[in-house]
Backbone and ligand atoms as CSV (ligand in chain L), in Angstrom:
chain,resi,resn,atom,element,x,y,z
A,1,UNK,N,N,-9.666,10.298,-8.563
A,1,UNK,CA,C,-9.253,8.911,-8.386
A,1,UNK,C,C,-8.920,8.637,-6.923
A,2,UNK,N,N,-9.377,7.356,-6.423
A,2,UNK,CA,C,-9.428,7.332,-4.989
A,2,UNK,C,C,-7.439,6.674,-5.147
A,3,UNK,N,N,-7.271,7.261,-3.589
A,3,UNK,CA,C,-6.080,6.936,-3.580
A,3,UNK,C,C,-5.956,5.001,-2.828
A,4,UNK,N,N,-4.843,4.232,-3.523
A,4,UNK,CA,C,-4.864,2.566,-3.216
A,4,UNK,C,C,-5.561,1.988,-4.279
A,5,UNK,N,N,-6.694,2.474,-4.532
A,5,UNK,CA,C,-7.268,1.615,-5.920
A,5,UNK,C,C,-6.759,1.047,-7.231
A,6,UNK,N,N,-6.077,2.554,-7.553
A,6,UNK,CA,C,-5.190,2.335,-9.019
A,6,UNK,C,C,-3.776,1.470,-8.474
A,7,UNK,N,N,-3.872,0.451,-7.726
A,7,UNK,CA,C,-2.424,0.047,-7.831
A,7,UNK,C,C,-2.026,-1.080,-9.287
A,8,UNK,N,N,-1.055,-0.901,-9.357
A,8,UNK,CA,C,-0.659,-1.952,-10.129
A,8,UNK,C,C,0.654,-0.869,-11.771
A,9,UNK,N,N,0.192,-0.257,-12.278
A,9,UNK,CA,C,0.498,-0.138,-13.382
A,9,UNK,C,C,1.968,0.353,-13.197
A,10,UNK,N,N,1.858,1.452,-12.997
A,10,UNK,CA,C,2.819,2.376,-11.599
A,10,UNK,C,C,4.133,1.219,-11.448
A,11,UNK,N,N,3.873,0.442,-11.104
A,11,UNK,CA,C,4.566,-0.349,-9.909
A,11,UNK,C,C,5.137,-1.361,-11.162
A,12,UNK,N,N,4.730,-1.501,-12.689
A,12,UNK,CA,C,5.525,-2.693,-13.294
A,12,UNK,C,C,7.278,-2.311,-13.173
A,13,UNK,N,N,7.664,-1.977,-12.967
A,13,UNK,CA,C,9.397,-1.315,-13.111
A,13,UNK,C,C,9.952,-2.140,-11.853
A,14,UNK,N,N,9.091,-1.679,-10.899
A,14,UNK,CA,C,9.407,-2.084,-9.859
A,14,UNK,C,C,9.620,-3.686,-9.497
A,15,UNK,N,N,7.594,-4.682,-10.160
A,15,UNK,CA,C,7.735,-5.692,-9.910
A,15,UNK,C,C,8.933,-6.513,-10.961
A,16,UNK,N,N,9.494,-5.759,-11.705
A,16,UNK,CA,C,10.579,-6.522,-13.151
A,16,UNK,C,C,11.553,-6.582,-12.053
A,17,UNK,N,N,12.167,-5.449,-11.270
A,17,UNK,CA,C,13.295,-5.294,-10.662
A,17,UNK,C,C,13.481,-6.310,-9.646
A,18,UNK,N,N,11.943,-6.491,-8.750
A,18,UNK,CA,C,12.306,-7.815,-8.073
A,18,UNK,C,C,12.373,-8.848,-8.678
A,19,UNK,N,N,11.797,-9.227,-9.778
A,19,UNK,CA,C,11.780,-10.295,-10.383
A,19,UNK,C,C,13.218,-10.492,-10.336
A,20,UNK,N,N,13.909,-9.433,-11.035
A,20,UNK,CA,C,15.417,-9.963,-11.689
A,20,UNK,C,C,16.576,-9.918,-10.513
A,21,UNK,N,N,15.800,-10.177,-9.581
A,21,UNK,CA,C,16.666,-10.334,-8.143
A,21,UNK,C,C,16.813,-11.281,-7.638
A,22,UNK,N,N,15.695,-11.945,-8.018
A,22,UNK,CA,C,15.641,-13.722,-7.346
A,22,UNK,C,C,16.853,-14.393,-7.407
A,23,UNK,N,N,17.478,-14.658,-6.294
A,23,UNK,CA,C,18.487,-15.567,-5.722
A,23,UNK,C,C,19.357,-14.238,-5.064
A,24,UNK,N,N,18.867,-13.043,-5.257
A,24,UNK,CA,C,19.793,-11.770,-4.311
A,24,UNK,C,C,19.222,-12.048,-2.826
A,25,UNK,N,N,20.429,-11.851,-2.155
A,25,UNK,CA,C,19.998,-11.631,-0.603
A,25,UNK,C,C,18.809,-10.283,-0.244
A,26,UNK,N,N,18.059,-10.934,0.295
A,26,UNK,CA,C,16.821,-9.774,0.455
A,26,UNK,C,C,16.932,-8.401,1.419
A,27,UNK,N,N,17.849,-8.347,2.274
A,27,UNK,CA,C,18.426,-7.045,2.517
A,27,UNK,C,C,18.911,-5.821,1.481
A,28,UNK,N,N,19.693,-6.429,0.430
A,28,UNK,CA,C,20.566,-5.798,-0.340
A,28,UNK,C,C,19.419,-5.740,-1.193
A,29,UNK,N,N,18.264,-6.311,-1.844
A,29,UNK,CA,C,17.220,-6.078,-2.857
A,29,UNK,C,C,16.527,-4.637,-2.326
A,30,UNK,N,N,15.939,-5.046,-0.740
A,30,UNK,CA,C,15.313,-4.013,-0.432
A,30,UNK,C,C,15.411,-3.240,-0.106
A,31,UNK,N,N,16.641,-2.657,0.385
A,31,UNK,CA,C,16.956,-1.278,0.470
A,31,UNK,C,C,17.500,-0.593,-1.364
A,32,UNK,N,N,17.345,-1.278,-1.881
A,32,UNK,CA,C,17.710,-0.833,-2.910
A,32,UNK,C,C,16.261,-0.426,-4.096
A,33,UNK,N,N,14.771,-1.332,-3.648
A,33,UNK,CA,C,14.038,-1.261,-3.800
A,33,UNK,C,C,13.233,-0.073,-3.695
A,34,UNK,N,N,13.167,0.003,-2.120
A,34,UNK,CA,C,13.324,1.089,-0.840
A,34,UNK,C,C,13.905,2.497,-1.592
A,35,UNK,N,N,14.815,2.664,-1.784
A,35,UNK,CA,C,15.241,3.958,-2.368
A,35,UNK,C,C,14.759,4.188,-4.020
A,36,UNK,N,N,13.911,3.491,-4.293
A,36,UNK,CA,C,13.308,3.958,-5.778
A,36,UNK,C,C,11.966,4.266,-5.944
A,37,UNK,N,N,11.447,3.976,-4.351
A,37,UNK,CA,C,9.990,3.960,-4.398
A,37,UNK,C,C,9.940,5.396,-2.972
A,38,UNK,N,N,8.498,6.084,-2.885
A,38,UNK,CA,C,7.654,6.869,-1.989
A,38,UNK,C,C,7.266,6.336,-0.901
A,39,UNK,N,N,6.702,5.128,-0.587
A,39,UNK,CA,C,6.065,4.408,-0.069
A,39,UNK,C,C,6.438,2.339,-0.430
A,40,UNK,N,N,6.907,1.722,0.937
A,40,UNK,CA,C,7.300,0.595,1.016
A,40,UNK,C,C,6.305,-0.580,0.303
A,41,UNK,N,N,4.777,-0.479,0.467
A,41,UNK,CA,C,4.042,-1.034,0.281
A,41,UNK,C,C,3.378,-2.112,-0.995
A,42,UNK,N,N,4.079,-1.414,-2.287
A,42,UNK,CA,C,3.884,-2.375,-3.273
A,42,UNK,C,C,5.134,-3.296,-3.253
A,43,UNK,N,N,6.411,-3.315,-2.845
A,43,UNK,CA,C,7.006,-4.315,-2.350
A,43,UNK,C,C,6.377,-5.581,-2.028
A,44,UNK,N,N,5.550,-5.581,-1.012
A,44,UNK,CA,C,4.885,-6.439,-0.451
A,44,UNK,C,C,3.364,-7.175,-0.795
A,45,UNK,N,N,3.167,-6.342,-2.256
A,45,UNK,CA,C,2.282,-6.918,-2.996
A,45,UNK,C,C,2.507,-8.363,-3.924
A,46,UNK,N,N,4.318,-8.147,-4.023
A,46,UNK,CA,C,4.486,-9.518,-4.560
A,46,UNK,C,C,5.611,-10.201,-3.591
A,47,UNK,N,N,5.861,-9.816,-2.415
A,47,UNK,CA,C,7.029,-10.500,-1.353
A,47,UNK,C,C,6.424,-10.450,-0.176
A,48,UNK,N,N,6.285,-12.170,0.351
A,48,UNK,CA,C,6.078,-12.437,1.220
A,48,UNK,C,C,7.231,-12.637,2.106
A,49,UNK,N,N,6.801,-12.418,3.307
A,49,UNK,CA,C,8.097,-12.674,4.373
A,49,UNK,C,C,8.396,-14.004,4.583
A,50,UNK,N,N,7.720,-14.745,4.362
A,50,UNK,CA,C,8.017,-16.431,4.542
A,50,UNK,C,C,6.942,-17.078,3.621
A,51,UNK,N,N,7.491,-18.029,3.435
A,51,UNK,CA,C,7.031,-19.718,2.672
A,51,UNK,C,C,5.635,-19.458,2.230
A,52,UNK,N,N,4.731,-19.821,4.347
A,52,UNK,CA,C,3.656,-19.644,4.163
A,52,UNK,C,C,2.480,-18.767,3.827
A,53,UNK,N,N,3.188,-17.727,3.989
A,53,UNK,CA,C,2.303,-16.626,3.608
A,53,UNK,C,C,2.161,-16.181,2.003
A,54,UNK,N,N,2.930,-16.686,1.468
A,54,UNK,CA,C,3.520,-16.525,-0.327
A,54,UNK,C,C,2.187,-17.038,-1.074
A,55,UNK,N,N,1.845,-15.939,-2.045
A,55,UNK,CA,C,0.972,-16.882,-2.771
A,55,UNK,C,C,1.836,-16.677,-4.635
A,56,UNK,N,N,1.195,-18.148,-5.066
A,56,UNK,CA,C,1.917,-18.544,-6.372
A,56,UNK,C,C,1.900,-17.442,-7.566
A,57,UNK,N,N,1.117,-16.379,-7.251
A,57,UNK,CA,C,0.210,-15.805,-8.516
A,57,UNK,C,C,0.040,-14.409,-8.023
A,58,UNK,N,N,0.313,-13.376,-8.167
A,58,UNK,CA,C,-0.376,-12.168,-7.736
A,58,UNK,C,C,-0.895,-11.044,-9.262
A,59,UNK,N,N,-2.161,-11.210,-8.978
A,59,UNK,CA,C,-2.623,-10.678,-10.158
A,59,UNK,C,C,-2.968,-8.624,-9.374
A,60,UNK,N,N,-2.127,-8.316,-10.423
A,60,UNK,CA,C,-2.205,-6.362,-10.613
A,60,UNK,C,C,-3.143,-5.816,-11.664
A,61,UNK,N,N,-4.196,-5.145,-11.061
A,61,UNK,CA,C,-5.191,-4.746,-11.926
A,61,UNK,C,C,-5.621,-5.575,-12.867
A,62,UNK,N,N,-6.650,-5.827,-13.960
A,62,UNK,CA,C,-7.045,-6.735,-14.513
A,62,UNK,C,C,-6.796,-7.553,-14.817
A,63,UNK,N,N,-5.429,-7.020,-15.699
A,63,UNK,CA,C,-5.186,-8.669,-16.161
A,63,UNK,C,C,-3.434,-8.707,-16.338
A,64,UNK,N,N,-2.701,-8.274,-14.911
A,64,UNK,CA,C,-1.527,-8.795,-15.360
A,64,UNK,C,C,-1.357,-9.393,-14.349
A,65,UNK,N,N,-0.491,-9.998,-14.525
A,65,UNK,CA,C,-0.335,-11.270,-13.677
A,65,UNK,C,C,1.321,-11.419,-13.314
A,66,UNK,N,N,2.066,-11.886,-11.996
A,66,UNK,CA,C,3.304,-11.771,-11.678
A,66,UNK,C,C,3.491,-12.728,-10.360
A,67,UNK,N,N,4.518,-13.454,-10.757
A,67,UNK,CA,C,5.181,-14.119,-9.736
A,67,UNK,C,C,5.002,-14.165,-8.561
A,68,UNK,N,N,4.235,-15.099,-7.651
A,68,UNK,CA,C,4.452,-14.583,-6.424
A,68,UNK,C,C,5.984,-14.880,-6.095
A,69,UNK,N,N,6.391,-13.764,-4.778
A,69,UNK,CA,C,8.374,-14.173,-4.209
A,69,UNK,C,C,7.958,-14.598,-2.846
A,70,UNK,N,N,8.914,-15.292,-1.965
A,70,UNK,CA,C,8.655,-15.002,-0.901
A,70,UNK,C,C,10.627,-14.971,-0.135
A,71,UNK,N,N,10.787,-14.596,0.291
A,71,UNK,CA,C,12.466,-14.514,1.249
A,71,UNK,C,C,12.372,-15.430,2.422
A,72,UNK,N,N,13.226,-16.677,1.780
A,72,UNK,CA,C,13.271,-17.916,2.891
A,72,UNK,C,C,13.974,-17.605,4.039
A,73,UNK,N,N,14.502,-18.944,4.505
A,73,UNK,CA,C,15.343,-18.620,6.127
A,73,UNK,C,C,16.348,-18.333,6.004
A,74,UNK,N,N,17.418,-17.985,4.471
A,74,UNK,CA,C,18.634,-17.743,4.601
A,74,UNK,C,C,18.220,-16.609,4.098
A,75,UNK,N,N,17.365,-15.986,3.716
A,75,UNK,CA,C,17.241,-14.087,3.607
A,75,UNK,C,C,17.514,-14.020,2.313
A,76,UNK,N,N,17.424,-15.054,1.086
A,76,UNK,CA,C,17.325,-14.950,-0.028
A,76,UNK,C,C,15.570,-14.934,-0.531
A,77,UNK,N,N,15.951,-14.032,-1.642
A,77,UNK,CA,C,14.330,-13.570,-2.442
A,77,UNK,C,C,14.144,-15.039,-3.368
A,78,UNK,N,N,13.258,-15.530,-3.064
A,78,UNK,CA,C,12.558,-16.579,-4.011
A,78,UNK,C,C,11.753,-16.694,-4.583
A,79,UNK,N,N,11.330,-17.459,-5.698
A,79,UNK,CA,C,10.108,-17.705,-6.697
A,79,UNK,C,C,9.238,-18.323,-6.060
A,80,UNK,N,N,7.802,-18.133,-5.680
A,80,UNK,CA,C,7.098,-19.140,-5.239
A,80,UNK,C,C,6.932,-20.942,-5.559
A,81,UNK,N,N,6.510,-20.545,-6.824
A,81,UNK,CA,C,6.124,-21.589,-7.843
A,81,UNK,C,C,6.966,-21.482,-9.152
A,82,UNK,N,N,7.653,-21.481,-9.733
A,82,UNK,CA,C,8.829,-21.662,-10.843
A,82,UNK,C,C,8.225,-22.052,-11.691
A,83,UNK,N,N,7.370,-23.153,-11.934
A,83,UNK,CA,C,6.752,-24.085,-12.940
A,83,UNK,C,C,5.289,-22.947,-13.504
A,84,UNK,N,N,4.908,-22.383,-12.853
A,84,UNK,CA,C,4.131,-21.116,-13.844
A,84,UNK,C,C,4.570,-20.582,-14.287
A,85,UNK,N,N,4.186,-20.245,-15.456
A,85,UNK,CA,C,4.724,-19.486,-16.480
A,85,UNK,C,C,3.953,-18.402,-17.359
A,86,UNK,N,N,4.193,-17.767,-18.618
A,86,UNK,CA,C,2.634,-17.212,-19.519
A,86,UNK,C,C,2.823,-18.450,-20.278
A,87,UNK,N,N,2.747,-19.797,-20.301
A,87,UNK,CA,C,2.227,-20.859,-21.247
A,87,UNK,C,C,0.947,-21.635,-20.110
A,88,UNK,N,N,1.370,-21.359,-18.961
A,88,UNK,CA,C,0.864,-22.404,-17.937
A,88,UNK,C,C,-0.588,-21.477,-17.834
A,89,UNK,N,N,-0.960,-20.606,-17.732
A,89,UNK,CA,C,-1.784,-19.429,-17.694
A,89,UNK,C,C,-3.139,-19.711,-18.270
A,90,UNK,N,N,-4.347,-19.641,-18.126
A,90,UNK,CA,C,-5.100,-19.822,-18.926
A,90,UNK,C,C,-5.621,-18.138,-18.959
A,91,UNK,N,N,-6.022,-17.582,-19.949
A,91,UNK,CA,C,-7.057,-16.003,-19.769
A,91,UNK,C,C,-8.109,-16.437,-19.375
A,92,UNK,N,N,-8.487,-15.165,-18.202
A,92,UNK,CA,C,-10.249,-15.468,-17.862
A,92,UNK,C,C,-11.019,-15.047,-18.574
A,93,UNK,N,N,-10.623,-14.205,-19.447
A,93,UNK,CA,C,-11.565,-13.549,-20.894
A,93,UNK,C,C,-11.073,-13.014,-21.998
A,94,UNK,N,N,-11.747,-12.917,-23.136
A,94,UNK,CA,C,-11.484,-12.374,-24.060
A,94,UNK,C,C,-10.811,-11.100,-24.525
A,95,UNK,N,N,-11.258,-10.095,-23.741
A,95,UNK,CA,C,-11.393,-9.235,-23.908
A,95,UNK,C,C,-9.844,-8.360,-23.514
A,96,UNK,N,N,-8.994,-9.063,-22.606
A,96,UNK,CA,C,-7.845,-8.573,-22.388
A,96,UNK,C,C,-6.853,-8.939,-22.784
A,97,UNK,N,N,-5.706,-8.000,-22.826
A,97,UNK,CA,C,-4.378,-9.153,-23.355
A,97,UNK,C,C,-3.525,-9.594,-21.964
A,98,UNK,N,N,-3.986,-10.838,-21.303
A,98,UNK,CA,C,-3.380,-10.795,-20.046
A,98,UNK,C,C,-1.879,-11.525,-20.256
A,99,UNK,N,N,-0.943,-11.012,-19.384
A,99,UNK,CA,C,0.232,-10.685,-19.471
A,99,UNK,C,C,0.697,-11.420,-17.601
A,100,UNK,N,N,1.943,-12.137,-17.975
A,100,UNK,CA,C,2.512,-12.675,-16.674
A,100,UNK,C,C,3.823,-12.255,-16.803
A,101,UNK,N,N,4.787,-11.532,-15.370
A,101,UNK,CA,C,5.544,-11.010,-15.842
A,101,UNK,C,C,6.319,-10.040,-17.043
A,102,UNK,N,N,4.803,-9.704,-17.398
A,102,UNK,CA,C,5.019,-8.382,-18.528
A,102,UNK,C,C,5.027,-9.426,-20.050
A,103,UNK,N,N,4.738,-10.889,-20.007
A,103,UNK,CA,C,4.554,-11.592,-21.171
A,103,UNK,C,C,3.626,-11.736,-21.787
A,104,UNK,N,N,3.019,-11.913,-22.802
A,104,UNK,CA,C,1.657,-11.819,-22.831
A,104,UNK,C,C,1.199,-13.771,-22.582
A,105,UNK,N,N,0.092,-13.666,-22.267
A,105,UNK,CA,C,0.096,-15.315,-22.061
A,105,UNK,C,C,-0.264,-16.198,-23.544
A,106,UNK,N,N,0.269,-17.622,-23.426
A,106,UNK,CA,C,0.075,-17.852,-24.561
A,106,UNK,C,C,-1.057,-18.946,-25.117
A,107,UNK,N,N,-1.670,-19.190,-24.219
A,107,UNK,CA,C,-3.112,-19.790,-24.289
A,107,UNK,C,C,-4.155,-18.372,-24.316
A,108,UNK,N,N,-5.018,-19.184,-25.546
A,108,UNK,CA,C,-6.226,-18.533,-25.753
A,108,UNK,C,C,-7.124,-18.305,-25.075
A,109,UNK,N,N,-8.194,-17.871,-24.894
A,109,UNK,CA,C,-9.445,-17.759,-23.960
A,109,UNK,C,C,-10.250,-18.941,-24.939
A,110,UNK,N,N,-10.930,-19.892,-24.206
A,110,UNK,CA,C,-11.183,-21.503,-24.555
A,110,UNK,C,C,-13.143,-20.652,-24.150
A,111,UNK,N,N,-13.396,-20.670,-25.577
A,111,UNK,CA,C,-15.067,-20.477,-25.189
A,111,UNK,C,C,-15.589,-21.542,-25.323
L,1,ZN,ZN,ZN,-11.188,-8.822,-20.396
């Protein structure tokens, strides 16, 4: 297995933990983050350093799907987009059970 490819599965513990941080000051998240992980880098698969760089959606391996965060100007961890949800979600196929924030989504795949 090439190493970077398999990201995502590994890392759900991790992306729950930031999740359930949102409104923590982002110093105190990430060093605390920081000491549970090998390597800094999937951190930053769902935390952007600012506003603009944040995207609403970060999809991990096929089909799960998670919050984008990003840490505003007062150094608090934030939700990108709030109003997505697993209802807001549509699946791109059949064939998976895609999952947002570890939920499963609740729209069908529309053939
Ligand atoms: Zn599928």
């Amino acid at each position: 297995m090439r190493k970077g490819i398999q990201r995502g599965l590994d890392y759900t513990p991790l992306f729950r933990f930031l999740l359930a941080k949102v409104g923590c000051p982002w110093n105190e998240v990430h060093s605390e983050a920081v000491s549970r992980l090998d390597k800094k880098d999937p951190i930053h698969w769902l935390v952007a350093m600012d506003y603009e760089s944040a995207e609403e959606v970060i999809r991990v391996g096929e089909s799960s799907y998670f919050s984008g965060l990003y840490v505003d100007e007062k150094r608090i961890l934030r939700i990108v987009n709030p109003d997505i949800d697993e209802n807001t979600l549509e699946p791109l196929c059949k064939c998976c059970t895609h999952t947002f924030n570890g939920i499963p989504f609740t729209q069908k795949y529309d053939e």
